[in-house]
PDB file as gemmi writes it, atoms N, CA and C in Angstrom:
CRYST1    1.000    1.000    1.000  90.00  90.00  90.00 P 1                      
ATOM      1  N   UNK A   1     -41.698  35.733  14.731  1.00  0.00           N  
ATOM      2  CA  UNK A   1     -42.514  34.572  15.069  1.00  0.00           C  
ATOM      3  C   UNK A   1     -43.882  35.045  15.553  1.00  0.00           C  
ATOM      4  N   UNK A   2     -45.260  33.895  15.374  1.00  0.00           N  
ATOM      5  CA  UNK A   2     -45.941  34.763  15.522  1.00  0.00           C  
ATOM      6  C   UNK A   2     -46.968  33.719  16.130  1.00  0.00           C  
ATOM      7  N   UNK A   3     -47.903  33.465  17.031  1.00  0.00           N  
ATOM      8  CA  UNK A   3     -48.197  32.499  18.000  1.00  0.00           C  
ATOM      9  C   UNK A   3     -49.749  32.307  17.794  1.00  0.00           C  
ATOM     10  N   UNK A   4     -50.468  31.633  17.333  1.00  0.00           N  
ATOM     11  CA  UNK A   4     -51.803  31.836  17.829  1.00  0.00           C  
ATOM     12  C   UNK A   4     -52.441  30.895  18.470  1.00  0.00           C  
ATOM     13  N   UNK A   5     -53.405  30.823  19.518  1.00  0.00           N  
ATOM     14  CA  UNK A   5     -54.215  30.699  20.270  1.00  0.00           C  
ATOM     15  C   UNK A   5     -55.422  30.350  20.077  1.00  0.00           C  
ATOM     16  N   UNK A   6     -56.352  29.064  19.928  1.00  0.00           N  
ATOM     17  CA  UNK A   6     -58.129  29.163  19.785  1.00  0.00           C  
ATOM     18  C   UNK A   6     -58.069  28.953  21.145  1.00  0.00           C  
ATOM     19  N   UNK A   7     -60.023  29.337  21.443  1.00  0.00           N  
ATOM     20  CA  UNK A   7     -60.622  29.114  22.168  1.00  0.00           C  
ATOM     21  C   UNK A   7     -61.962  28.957  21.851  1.00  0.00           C  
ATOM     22  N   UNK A   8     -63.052  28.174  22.373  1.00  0.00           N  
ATOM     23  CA  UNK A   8     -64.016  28.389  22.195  1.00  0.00           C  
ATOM     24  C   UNK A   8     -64.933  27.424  21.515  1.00  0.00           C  
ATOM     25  N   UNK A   9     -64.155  26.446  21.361  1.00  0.00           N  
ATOM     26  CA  UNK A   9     -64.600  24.838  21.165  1.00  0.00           C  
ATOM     27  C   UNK A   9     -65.829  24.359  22.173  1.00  0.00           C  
ATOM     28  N   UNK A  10     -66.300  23.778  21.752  1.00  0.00           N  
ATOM     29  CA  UNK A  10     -66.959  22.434  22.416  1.00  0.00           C  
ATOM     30  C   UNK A  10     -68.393  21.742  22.208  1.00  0.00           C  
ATOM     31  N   UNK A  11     -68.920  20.977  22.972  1.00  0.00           N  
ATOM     32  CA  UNK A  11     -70.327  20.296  22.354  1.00  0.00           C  
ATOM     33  C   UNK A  11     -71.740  20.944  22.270  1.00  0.00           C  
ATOM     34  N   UNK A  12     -72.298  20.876  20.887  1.00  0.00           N  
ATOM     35  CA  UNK A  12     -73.579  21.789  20.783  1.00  0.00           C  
ATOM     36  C   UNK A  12     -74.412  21.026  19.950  1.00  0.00           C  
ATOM     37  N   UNK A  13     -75.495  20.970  20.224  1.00  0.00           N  
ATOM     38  CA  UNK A  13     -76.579  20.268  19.494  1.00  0.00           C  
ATOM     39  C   UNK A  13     -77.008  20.597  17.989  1.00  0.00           C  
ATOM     40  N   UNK A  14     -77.319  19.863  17.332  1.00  0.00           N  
ATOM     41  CA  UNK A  14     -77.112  20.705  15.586  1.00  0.00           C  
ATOM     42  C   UNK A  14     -78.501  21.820  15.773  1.00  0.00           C  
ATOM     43  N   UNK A  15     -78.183  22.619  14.843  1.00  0.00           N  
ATOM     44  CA  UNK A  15     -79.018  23.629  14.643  1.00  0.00           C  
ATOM     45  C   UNK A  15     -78.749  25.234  16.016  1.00  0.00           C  
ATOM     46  N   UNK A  16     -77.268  24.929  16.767  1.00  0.00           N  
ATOM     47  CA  UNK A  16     -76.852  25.130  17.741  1.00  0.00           C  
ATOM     48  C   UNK A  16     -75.778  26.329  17.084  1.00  0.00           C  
ATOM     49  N   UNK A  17     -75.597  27.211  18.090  1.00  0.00           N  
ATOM     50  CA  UNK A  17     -74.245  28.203  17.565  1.00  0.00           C  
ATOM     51  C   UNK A  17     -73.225  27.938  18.543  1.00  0.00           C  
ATOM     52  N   UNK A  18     -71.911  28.122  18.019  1.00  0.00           N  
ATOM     53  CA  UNK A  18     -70.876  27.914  18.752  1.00  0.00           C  
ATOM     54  C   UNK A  18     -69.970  29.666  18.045  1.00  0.00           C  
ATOM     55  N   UNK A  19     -69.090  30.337  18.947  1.00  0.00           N  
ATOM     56  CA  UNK A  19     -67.893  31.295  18.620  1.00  0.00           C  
ATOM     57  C   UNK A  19     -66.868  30.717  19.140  1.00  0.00           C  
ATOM     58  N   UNK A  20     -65.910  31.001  17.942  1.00  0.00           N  
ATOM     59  CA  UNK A  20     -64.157  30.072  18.216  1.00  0.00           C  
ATOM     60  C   UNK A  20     -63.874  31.669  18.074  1.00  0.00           C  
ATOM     61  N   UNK A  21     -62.303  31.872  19.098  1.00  0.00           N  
ATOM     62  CA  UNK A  21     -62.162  32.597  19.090  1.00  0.00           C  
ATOM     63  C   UNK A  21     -60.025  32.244  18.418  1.00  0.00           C  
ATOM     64  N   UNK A  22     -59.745  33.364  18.227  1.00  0.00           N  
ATOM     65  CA  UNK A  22     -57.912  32.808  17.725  1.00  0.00           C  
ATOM     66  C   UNK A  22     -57.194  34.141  18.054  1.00  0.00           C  
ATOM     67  N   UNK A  23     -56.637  34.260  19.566  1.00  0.00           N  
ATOM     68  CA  UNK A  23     -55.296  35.215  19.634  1.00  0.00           C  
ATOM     69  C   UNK A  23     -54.789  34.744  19.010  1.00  0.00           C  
ATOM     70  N   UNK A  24     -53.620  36.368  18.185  1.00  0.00           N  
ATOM     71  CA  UNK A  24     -52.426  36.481  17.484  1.00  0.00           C  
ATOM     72  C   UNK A  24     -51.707  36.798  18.194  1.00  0.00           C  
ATOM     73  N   UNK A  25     -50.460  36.635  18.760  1.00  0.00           N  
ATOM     74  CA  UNK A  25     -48.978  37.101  19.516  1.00  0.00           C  
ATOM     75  C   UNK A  25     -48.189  37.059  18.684  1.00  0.00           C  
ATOM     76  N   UNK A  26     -47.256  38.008  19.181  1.00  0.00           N  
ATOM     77  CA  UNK A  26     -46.161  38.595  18.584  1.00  0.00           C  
ATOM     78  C   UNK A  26     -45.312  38.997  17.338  1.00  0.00           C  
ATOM     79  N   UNK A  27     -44.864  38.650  16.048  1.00  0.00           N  
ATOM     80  CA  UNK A  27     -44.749  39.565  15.492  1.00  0.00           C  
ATOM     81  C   UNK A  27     -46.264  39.373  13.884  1.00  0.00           C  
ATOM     82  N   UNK A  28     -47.199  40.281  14.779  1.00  0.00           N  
ATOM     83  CA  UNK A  28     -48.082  39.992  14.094  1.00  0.00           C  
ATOM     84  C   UNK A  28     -48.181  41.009  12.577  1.00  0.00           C  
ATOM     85  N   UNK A  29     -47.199  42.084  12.524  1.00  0.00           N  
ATOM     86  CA  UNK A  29     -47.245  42.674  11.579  1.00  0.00           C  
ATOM     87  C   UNK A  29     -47.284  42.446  10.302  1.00  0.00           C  
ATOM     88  N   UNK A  30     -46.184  41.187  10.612  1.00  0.00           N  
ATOM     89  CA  UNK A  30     -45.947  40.241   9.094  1.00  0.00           C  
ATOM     90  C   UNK A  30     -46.890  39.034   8.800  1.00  0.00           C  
ATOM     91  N   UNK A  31     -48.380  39.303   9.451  1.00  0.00           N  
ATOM     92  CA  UNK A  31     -49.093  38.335   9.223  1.00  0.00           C  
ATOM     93  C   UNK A  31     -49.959  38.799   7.348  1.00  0.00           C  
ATOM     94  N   UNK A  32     -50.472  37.988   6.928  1.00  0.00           N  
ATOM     95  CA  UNK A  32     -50.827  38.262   5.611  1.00  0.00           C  
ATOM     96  C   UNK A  32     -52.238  38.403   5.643  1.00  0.00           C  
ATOM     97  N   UNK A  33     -52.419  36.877   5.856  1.00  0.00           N  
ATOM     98  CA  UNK A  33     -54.131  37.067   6.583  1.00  0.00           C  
ATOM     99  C   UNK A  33     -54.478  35.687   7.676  1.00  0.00           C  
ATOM    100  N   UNK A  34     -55.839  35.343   8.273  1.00  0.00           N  
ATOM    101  CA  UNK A  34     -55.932  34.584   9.093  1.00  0.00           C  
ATOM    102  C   UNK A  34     -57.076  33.734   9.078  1.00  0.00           C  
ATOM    103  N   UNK A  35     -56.983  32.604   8.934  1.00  0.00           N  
ATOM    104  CA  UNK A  35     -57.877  31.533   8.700  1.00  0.00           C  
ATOM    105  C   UNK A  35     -58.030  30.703   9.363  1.00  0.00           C  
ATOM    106  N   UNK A  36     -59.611  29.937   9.298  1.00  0.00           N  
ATOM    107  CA  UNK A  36     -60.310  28.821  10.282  1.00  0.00           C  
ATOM    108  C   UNK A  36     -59.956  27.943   9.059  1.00  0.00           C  
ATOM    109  N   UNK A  37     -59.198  26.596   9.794  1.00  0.00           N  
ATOM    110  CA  UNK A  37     -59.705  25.614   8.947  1.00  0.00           C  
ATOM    111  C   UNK A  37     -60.473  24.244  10.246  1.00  0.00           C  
ATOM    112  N   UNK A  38     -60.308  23.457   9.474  1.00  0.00           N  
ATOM    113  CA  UNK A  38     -61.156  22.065  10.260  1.00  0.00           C  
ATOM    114  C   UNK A  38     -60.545  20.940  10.305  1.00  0.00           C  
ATOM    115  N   UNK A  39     -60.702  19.935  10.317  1.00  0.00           N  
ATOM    116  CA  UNK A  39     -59.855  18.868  10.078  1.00  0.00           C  
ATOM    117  C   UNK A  39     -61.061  17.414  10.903  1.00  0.00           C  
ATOM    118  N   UNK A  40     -61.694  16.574  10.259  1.00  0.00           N  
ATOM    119  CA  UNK A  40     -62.519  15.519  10.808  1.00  0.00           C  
ATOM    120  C   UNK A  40     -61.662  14.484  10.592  1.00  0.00           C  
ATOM    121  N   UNK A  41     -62.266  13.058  11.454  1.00  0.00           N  
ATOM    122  CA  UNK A  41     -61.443  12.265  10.980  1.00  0.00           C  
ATOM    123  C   UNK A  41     -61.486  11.298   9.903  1.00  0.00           C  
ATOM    124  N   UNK A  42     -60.169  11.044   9.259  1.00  0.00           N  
ATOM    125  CA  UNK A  42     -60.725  11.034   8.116  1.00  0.00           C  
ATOM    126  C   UNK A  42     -60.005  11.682   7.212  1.00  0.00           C  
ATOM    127  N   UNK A  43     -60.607  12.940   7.510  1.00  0.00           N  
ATOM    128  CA  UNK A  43     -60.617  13.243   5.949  1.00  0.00           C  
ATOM    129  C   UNK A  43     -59.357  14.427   6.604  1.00  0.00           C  
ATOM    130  N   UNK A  44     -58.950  15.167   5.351  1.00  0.00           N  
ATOM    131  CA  UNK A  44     -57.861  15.675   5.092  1.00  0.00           C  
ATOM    132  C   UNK A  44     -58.235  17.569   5.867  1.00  0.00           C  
ATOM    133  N   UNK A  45     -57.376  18.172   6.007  1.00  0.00           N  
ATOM    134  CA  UNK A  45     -57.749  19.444   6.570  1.00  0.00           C  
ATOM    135  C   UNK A  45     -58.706  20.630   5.377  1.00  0.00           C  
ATOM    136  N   UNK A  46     -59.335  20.926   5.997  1.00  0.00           N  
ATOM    137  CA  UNK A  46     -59.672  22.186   4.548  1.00  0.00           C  
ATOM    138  C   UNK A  46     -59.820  23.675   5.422  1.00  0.00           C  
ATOM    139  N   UNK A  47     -60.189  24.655   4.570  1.00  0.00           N  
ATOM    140  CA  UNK A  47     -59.999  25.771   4.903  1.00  0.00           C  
ATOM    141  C   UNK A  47     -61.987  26.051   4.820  1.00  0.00           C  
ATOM    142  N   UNK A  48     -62.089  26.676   6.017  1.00  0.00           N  
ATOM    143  CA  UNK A  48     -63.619  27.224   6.474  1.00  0.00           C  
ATOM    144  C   UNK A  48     -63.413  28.357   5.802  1.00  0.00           C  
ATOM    145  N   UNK A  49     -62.438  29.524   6.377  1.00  0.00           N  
ATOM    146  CA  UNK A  49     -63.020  30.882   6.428  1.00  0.00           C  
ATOM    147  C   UNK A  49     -61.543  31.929   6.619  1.00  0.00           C  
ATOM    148  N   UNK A  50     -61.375  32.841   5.744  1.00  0.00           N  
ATOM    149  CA  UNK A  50     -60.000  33.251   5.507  1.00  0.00           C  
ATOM    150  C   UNK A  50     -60.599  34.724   5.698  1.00  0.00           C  
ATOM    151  N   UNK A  51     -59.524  35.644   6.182  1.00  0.00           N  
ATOM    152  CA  UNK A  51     -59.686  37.015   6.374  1.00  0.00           C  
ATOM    153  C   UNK A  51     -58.408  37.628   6.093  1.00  0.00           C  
ATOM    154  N   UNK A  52     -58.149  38.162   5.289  1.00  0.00           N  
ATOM    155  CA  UNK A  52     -56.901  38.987   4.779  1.00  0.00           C  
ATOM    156  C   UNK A  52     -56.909  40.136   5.441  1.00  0.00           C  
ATOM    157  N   UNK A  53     -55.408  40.979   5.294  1.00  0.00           N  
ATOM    158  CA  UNK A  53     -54.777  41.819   5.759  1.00  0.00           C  
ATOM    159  C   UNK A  53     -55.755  42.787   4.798  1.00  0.00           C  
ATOM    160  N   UNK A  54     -55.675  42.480   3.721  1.00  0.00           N  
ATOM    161  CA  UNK A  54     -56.582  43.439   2.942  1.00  0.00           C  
ATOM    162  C   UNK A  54     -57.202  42.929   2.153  1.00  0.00           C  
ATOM    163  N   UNK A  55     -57.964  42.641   1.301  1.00  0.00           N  
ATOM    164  CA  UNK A  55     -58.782  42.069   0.641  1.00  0.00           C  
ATOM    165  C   UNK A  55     -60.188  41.472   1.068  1.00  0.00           C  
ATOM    166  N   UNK A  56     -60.967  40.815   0.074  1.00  0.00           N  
ATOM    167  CA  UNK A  56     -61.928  40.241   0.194  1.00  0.00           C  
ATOM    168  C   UNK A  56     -62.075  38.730   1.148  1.00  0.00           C  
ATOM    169  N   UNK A  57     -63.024  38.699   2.204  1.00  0.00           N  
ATOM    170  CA  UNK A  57     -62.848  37.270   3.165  1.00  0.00           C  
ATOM    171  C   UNK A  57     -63.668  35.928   1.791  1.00  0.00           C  
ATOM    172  N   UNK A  58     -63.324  34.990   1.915  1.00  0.00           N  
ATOM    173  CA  UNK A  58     -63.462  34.064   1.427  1.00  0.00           C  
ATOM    174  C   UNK A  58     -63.948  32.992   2.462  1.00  0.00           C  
ATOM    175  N   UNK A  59     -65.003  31.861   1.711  1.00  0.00           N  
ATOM    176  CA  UNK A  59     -66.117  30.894   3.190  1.00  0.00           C  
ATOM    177  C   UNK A  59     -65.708  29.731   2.104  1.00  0.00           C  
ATOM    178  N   UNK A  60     -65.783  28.394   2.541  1.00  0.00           N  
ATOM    179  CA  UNK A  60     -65.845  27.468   2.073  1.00  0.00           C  
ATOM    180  C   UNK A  60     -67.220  27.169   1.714  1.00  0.00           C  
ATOM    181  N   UNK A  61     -67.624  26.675   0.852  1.00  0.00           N  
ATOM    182  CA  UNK A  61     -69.156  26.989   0.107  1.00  0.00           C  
ATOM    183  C   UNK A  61     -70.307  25.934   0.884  1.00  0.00           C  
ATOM    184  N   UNK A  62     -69.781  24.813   1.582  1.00  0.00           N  
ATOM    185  CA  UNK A  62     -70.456  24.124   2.604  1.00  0.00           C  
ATOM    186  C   UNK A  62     -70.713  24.775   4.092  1.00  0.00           C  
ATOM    187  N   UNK A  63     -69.996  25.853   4.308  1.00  0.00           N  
ATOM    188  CA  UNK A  63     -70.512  26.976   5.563  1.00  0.00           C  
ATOM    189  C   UNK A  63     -71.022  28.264   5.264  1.00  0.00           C  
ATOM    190  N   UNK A  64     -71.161  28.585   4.029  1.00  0.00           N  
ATOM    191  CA  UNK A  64     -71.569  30.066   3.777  1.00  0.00           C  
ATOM    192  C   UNK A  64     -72.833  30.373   3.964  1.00  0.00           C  
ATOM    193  N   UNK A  65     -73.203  31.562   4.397  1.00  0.00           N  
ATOM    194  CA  UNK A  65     -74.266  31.672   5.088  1.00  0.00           C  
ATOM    195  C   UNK A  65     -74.617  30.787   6.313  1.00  0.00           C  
ATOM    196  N   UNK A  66     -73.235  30.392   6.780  1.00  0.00           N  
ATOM    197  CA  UNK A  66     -73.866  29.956   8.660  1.00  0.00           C  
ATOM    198  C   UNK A  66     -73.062  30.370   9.067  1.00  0.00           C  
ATOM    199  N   UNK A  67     -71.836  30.453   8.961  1.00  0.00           N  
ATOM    200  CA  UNK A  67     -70.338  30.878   9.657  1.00  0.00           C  
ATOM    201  C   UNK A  67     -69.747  32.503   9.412  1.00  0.00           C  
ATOM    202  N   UNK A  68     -69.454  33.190   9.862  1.00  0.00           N  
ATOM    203  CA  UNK A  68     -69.099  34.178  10.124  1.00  0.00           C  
ATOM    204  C   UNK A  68     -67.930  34.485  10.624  1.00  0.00           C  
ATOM    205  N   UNK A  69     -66.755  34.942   9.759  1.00  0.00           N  
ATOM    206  CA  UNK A  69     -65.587  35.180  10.130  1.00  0.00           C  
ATOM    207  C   UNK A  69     -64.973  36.856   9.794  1.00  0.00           C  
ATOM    208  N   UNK A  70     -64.522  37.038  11.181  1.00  0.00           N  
ATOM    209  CA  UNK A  70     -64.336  38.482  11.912  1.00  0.00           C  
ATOM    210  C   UNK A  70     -62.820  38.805  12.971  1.00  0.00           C  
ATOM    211  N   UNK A  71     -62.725  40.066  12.447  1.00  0.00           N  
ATOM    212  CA  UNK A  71     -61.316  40.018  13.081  1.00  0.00           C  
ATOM    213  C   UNK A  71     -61.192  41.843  14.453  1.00  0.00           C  
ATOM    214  N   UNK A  72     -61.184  41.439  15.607  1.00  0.00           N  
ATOM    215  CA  UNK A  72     -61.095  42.812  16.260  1.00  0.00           C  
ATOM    216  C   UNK A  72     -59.733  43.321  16.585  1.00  0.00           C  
ATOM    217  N   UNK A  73     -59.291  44.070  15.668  1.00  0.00           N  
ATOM    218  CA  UNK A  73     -57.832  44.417  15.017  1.00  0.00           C  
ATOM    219  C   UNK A  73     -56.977  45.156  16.654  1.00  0.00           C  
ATOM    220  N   UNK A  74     -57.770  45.936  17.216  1.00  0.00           N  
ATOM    221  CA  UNK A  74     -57.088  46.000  18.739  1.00  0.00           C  
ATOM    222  C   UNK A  74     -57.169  45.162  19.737  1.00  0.00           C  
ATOM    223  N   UNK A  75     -57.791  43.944  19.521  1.00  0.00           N  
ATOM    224  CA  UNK A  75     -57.198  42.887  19.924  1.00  0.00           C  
ATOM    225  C   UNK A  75     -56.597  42.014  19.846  1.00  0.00           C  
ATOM    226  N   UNK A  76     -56.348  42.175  18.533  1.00  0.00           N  
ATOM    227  CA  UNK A  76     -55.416  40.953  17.805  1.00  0.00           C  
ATOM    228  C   UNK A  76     -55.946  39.993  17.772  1.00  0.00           C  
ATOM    229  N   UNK A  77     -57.356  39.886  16.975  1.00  0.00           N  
ATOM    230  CA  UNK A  77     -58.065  38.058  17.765  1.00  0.00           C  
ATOM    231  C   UNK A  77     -59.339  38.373  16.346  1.00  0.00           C  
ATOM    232  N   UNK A  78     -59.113  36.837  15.823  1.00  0.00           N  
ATOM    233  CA  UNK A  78     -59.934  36.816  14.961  1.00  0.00           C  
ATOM    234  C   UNK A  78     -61.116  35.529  15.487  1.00  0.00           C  
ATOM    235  N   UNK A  79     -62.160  35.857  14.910  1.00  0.00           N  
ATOM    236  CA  UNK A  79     -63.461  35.193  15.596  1.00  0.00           C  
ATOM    237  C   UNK A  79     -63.924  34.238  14.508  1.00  0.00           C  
ATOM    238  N   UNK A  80     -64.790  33.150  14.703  1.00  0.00           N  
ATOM    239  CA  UNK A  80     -65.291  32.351  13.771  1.00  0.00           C  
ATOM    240  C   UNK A  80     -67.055  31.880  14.394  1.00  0.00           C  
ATOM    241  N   UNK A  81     -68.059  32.562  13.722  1.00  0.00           N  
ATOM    242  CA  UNK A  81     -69.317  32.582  14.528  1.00  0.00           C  
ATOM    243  C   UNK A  81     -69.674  31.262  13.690  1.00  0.00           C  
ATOM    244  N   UNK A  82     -69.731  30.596  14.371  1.00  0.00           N  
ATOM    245  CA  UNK A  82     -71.012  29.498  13.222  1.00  0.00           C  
ATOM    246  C   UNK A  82     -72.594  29.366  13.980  1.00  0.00           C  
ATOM    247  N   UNK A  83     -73.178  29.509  13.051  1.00  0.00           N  
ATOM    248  CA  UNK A  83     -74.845  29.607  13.113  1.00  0.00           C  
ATOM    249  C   UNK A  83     -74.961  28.081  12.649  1.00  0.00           C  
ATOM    250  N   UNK A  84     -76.439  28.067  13.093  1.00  0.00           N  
ATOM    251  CA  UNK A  84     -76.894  26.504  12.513  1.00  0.00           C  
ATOM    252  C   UNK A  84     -75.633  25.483  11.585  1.00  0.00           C  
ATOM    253  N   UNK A  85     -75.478  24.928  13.250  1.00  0.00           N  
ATOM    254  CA  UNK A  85     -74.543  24.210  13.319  1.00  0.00           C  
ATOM    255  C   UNK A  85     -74.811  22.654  12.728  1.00  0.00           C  
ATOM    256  N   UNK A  86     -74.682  21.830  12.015  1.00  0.00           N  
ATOM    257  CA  UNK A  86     -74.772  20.581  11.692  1.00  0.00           C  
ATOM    258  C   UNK A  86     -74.050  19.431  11.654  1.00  0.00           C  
ATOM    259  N   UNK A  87     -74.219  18.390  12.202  1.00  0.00           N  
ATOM    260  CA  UNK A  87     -73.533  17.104  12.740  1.00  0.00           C  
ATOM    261  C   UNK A  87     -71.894  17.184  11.367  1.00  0.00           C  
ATOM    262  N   UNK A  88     -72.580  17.172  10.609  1.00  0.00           N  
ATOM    263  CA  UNK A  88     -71.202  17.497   9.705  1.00  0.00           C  
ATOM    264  C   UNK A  88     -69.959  18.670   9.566  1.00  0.00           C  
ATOM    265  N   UNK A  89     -70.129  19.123  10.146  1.00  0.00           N  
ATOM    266  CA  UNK A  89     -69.437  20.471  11.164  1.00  0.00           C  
ATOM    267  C   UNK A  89     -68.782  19.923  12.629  1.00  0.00           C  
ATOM    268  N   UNK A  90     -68.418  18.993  12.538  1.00  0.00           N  
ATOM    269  CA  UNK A  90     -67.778  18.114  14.041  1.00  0.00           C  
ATOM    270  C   UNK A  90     -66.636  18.330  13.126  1.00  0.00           C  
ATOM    271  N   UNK A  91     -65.643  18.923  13.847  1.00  0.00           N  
ATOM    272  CA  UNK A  91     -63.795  18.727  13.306  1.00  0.00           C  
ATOM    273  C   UNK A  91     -63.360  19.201  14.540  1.00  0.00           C  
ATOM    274  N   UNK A  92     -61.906  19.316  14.147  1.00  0.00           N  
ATOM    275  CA  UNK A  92     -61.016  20.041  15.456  1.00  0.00           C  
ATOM    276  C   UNK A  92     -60.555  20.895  14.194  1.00  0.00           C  
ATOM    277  N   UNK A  93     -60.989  22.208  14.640  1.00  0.00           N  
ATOM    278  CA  UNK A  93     -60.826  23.737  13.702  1.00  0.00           C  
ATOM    279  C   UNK A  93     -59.454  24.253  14.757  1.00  0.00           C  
ATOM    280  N   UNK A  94     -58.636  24.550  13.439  1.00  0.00           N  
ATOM    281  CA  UNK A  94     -57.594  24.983  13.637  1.00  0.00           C  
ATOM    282  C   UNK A  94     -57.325  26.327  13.121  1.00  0.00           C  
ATOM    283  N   UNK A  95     -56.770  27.692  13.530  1.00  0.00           N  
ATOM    284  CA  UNK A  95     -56.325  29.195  13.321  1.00  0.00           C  
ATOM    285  C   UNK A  95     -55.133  29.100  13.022  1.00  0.00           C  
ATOM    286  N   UNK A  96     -55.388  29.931  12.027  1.00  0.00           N  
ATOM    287  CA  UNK A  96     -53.448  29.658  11.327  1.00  0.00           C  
ATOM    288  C   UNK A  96     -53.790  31.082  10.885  1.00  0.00           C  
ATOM    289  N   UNK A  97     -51.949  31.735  11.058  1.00  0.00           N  
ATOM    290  CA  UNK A  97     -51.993  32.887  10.470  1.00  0.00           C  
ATOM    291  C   UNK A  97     -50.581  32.431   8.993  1.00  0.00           C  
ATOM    292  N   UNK A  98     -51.481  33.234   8.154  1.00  0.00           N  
ATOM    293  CA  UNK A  98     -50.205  33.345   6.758  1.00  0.00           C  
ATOM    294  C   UNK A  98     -49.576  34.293   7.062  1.00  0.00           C  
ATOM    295  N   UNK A  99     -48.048  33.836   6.765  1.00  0.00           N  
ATOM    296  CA  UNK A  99     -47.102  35.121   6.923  1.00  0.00           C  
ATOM    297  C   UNK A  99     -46.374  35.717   5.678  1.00  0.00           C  
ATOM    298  N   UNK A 100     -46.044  36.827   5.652  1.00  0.00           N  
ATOM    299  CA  UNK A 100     -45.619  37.589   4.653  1.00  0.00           C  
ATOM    300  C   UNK A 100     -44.278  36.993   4.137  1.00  0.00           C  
ATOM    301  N   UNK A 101     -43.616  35.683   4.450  1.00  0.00           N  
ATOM    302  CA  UNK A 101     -42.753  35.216   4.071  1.00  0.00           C  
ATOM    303  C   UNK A 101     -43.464  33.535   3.823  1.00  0.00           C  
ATOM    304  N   UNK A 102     -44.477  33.705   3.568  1.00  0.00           N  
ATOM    305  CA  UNK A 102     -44.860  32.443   3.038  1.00  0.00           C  
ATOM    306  C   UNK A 102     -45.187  31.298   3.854  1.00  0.00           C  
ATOM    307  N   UNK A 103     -44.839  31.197   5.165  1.00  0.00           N  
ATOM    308  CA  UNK A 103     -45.258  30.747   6.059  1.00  0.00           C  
ATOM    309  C   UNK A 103     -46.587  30.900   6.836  1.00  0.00           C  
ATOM    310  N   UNK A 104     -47.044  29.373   7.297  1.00  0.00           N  
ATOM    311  CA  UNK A 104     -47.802  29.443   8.221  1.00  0.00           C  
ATOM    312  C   UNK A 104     -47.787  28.906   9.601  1.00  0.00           C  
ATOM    313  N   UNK A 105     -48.336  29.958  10.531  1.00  0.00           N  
ATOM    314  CA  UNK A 105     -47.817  29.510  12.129  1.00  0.00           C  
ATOM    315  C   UNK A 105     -49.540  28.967  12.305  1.00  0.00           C  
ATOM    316  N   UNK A 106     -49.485  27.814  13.344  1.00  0.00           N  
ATOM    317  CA  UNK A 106     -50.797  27.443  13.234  1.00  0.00           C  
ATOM    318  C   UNK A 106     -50.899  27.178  14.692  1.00  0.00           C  
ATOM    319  N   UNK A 107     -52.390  27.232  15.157  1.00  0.00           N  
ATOM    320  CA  UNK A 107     -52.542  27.139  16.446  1.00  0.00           C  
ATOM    321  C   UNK A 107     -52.404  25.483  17.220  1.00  0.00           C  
ATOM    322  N   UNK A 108     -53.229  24.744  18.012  1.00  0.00           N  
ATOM    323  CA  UNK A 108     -52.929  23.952  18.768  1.00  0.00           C  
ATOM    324  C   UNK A 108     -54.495  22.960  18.515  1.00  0.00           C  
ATOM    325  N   UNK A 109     -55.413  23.559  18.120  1.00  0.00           N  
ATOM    326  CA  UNK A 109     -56.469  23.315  17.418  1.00  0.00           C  
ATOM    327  C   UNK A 109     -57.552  23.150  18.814  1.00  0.00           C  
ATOM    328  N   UNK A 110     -58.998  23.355  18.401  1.00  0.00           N  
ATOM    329  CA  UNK A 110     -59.722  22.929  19.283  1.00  0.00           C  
ATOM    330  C   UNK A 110     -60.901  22.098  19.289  1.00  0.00           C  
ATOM    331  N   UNK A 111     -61.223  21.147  19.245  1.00  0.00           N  
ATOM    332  CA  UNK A 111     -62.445  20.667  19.554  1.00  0.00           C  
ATOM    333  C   UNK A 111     -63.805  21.193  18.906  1.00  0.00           C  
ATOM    334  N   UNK A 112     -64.905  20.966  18.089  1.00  0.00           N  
ATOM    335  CA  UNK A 112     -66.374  20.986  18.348  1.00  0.00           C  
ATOM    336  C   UNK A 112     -67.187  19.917  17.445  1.00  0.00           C  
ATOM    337  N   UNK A 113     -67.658  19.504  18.781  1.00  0.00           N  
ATOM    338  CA  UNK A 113     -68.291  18.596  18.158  1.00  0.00           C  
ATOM    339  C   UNK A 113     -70.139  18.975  18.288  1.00  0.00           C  
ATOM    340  N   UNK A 114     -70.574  18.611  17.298  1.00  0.00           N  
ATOM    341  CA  UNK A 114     -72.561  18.835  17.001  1.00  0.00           C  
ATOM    342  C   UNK A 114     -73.175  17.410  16.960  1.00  0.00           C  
ATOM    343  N   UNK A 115     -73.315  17.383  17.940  1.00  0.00           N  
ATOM    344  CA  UNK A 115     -74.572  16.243  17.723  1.00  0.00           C  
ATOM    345  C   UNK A 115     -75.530  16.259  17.404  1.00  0.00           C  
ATOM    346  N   UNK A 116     -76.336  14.947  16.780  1.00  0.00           N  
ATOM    347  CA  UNK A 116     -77.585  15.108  16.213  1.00  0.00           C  
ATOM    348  C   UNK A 116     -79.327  14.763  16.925  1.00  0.00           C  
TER     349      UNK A 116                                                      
END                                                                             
């Protein structure tokens, strides 16, 4: 089982940066890779920003080049930088890790909202 954690939510003015941060706990070995998604209301969840165990990271093409997703492997904690932030970027972003059995454990989600 394998637990994760955001932090790092909350209110920022557009054109504003915010860092989400996502502990991994416990059996993180069998994680595959680890992703920001979003979720507004409304509309359905999507995926921001994915970081694999190995491979190439992948951005959703409406954040690329503002968002920045990073993982500090002795800490077990993957990061999500967003730069020039825009009112359309208000969701509750959620960290989910894929697991090597096909599963995903997902966090508790957090908050950010950009005003205009």
């Amino acid at each position: 089982q394998v637990q994760v954690v955001e932090s790092g939510g909350g209110l920022v003015q557009a054109g504003g940066s915010l860092r989400l941060s996502c502990a991994a706990s416990g059996n993180i070995f069998r994680i595959n890779a680890m992703g920001w998604y979003r979720q507004a209301p409304g509309k359905q969840r999507e995926l921001v920003a994915s970081i694999p165990s190995a491979g190439r990271i992948s951005y959703a093409e409406t954040v690329k080049g503002r968002f920045t997703i990073s993982r500090d492997i002795a800490e077990n904690t993957v990061y999500l930088q967003m730069n020039s932030l825009k009112p359309e970027d208000t969701a509750v972003y959620y960290c989910a890790a894929d697991m090597v059995d096909s599963r995903t454990c997902w966090g508790q989600g957090t908050q950010v909202t950009v005003s205009s």
